[in-house]
C-alpha positions in Angstrom: 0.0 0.0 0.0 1.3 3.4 -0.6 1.8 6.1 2.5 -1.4 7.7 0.7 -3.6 4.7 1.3 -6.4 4.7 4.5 -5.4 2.3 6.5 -7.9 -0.5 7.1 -10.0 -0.1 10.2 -11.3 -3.4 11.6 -14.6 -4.2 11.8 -16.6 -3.3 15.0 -17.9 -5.6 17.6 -20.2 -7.5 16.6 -23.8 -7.1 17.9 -25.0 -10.0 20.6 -21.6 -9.2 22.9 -21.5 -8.9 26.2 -18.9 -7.3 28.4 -17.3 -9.9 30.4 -15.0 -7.7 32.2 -12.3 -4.6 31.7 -8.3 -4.3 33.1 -7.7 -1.6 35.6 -6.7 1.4 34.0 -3.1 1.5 33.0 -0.4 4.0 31.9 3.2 4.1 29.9 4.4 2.8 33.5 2.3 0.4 34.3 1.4 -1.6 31.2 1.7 -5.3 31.6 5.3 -6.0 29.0 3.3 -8.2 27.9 0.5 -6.0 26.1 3.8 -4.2 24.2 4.3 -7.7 22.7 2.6 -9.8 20.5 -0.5 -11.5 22.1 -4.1 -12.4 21.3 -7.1 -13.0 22.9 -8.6 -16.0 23.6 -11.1 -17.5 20.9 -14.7 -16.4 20.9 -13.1 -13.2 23.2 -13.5 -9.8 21.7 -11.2 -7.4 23.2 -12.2 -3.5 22.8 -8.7 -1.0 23.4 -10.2 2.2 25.3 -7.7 5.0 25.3 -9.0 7.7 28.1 -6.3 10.3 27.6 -2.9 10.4 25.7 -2.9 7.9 22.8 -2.0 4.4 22.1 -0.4 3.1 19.0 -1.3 -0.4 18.4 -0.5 -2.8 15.0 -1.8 -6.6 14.3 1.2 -8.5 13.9 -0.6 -9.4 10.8 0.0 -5.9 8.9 2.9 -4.7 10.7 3.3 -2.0 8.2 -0.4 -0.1 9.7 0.1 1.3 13.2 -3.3 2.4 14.2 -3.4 5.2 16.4 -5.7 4.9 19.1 -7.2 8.2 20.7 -9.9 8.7 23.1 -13.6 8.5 21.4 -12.1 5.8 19.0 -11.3 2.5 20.6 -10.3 -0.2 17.9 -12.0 -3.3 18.6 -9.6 -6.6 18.5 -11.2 -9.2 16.5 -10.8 -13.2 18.9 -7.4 -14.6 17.7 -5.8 -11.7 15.8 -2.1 -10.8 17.0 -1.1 -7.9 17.8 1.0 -5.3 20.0 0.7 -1.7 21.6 2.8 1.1 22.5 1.4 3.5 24.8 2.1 7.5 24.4 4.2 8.7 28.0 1.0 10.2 28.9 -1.4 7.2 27.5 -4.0 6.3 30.0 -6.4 3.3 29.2 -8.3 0.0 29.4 -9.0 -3.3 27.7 -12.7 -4.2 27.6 -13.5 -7.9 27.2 -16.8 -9.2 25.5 -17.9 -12.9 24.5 -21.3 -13.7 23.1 -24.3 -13.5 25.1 -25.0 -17.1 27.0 
């Protein structure tokens, strides 16, 4: 893709989700080491990156070459399965929402 092109956004959560729970709320100094690596979430697991202040970049291991970056008002929803890696801004504060389907 050339610097020019959008880059992809994935799709939203799908409807029929239910949160299942949320991290504490965490900052460039206290994010797990192993959010800034590549992970996933577990199958059938929805994850839902909410950026409350600063920013966070984050890119699916996937398409390294598309660093998404996160602000507050527009989380980027993490499809179940999909690798992928953050970096938080020095003055980043946010959350990971979990959802599954409704039982």
């Amino acid at each position: 893709m050339a610097d020019t092109d959008p880059i992809p956004t994935p799709d939203p959560l799908p409807d029929g989700l239910v949160l299942a729970r949320t991290t504490p709320e965490f900052t460039a100094q206290t994010v797990p080491p192993k959010l800034l690596a590549a992970h996933r979430t577990a199958e059938g697991v929805w994850g839902h990156l909410v950026v409350r202040s600063g920013s966070v970049d984050f890119v699916f291991e996937d398409d390294p070459d598309h660093v998404h970056h996160v602000e507050p008002g527009s989380p980027m929803p993490i499809p179940p399965g999909r690798a992928h890696r953050l970096t938080p801004s020095d003055d980043a504060v946010f959350a990971v929402e979990f959802h599954r389907p409704a039982l």
